[in-house]
C-alpha positions in Angstrom: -20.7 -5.4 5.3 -20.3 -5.6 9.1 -19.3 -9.0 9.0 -16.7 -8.8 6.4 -15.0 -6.1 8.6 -15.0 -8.8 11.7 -13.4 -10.9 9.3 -10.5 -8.6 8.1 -10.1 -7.4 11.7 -9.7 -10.9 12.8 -7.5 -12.0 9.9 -5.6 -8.7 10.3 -5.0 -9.7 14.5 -4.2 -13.3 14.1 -1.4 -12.7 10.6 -0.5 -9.0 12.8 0.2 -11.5 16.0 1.3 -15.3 14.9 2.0 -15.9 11.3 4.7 -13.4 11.2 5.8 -14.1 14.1 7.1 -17.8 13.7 9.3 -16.8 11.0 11.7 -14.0 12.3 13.0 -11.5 10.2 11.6 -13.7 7.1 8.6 -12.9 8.8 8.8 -9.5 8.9 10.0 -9.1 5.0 6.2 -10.8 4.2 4.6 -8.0 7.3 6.5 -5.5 5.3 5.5 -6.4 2.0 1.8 -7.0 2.3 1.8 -3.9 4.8 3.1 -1.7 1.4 0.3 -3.0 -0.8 -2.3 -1.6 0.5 -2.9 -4.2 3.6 -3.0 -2.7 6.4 -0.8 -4.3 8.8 1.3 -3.1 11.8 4.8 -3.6 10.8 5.7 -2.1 14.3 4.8 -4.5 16.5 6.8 -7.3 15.1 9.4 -4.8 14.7 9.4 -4.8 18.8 9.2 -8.0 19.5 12.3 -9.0 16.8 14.3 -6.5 18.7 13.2 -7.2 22.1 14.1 -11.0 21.5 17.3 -10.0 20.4 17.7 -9.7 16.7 20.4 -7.1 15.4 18.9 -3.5 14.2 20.1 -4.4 10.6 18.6 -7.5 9.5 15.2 -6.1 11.2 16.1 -2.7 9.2 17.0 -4.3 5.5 14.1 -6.9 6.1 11.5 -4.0 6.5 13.4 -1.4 3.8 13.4 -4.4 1.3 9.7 -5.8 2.0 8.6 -2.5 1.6 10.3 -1.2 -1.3 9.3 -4.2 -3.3 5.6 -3.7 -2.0 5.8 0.0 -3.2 7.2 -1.3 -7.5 3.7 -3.8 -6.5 2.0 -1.0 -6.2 3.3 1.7 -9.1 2.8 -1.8 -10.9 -0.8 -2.3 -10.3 -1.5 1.6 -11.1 0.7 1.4 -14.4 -0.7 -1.7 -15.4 -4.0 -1.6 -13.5 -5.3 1.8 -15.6 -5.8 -0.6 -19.0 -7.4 -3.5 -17.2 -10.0 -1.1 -14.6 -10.7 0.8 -18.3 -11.5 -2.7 -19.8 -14.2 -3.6 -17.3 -15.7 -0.5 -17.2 -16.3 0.2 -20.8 -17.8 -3.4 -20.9 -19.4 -2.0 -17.7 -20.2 0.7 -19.6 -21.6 -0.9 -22.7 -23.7 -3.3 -21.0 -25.8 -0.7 -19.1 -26.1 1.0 -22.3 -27.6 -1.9 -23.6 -30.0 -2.5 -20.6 -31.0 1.3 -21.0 -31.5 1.0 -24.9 -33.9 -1.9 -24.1 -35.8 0.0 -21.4 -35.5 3.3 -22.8 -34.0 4.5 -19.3 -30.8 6.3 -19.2 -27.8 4.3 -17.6 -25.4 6.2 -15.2 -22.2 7.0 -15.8 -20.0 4.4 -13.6 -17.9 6.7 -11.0 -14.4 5.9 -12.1 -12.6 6.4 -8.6 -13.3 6.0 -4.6 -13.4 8.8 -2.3 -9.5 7.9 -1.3 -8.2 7.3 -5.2 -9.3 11.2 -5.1 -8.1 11.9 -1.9 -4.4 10.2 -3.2 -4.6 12.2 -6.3 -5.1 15.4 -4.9 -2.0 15.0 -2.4 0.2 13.8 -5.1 -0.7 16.8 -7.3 0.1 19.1 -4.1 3.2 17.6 -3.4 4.1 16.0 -6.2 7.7 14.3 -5.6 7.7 14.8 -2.3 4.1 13.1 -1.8 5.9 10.1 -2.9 8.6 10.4 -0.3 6.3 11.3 2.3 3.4 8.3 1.2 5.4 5.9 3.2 4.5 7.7 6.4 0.7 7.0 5.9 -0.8 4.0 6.2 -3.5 2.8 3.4 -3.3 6.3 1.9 0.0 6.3 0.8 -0.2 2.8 -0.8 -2.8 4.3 -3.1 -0.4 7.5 -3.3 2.2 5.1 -5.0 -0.9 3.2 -7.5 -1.8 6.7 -8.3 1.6 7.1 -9.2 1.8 4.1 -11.3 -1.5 5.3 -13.1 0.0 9.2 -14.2 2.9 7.6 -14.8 5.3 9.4 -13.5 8.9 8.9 -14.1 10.1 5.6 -12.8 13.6 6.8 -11.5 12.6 9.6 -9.6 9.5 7.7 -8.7 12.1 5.1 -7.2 14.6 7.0 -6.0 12.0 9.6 -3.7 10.2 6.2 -2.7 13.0 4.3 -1.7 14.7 7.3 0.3 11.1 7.7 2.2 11.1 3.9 2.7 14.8 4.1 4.5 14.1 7.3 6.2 10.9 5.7 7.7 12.8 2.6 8.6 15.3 3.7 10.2 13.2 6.2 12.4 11.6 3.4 13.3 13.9 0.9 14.1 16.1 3.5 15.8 13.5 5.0 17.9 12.3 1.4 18.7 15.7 -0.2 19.3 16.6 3.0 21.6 13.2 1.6 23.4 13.7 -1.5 24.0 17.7 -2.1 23.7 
């Protein structure tokens, strides 16, 4: 288990550092986007370095508001869509280790259905319902599963969209402000 997180550090530094990097403000779209599903990678410090080598404030600004946005629809996606397919395997789950219990005469556990954070997303969305979707785009990891949770209660897709996408340009242009007034 150990190793696997040397692994995703490592891939996380070298796609965080180069990859992205190369490619500009296309670049940043794909940071944005994989950062919004759930991927945890620093959209920030490409953000710097687009605006330190010179790029205008908008393109940096509409390349992080539309990578994002589109990662946040992934996400509501994958919890609308993902409930039928995660209730598929584990009834077949389910049924299976009935079947090994049957033959041994044991009883078979009941599969836990969600991770610590799935509950921990759940229980802010229920506190702050629309707002938790506004304010998901201000916490990394955590908020992704905010928006799948979303997906999964499915909650109305307009307002769902409109509180996102207001939390996604609010973020964006905190950020790009308050690093532009940095840097600039």
């Amino acid at each position: 288990m150990q190793e696997l997180a040397e692994y995703y550090g490592i891939a996380q530094q070298y796609l965080a550092d180069n990859t992205f990097q190369e490619y500009g403000i296309l670049g940043l779209f794909f940071n944005s986007l994989l950062s919004a599903t759930a991927i945890p990678l620093p959209t920030e410090i490409l953000t710097s370095a687009l605006l330190i080598g010179g790029e205008p404030e908008l393109y940096v600004a509409i390349a992080l508001i539309v990578g994002s946005v589109i990662g946040g629809l992934i996400n509501y996606s994958l919890g609308y869509g993902g409930n039928r397919i995660v209730s598929f395997f584990k009834r077949k789950k389910h049924l299976h280790e009935k079947e090994l219990s049957d033959e041994f005469s044991g009883k078979a556990e009941e599969p836990n259905s969600q991770t610590n954070d799935e509950k921990k997303s759940h229980k802010v969305l229920e506190k702050f319902g629309w707002a938790g979707i506004f304010i998901a785009s201000w916490i990394p990891f955590l908020g992704d599963l905010m928006l799948i949770g979303a997906g999964s209660k499915r909650m109305d897709f307009k307002k769902f969209m409109l509180f996102m996408v207001t939390g996604k340009v609010f973020k964006t242009v905190v950020v790009v402000l308050g690093l532009g007034a940095l840097f600039i």
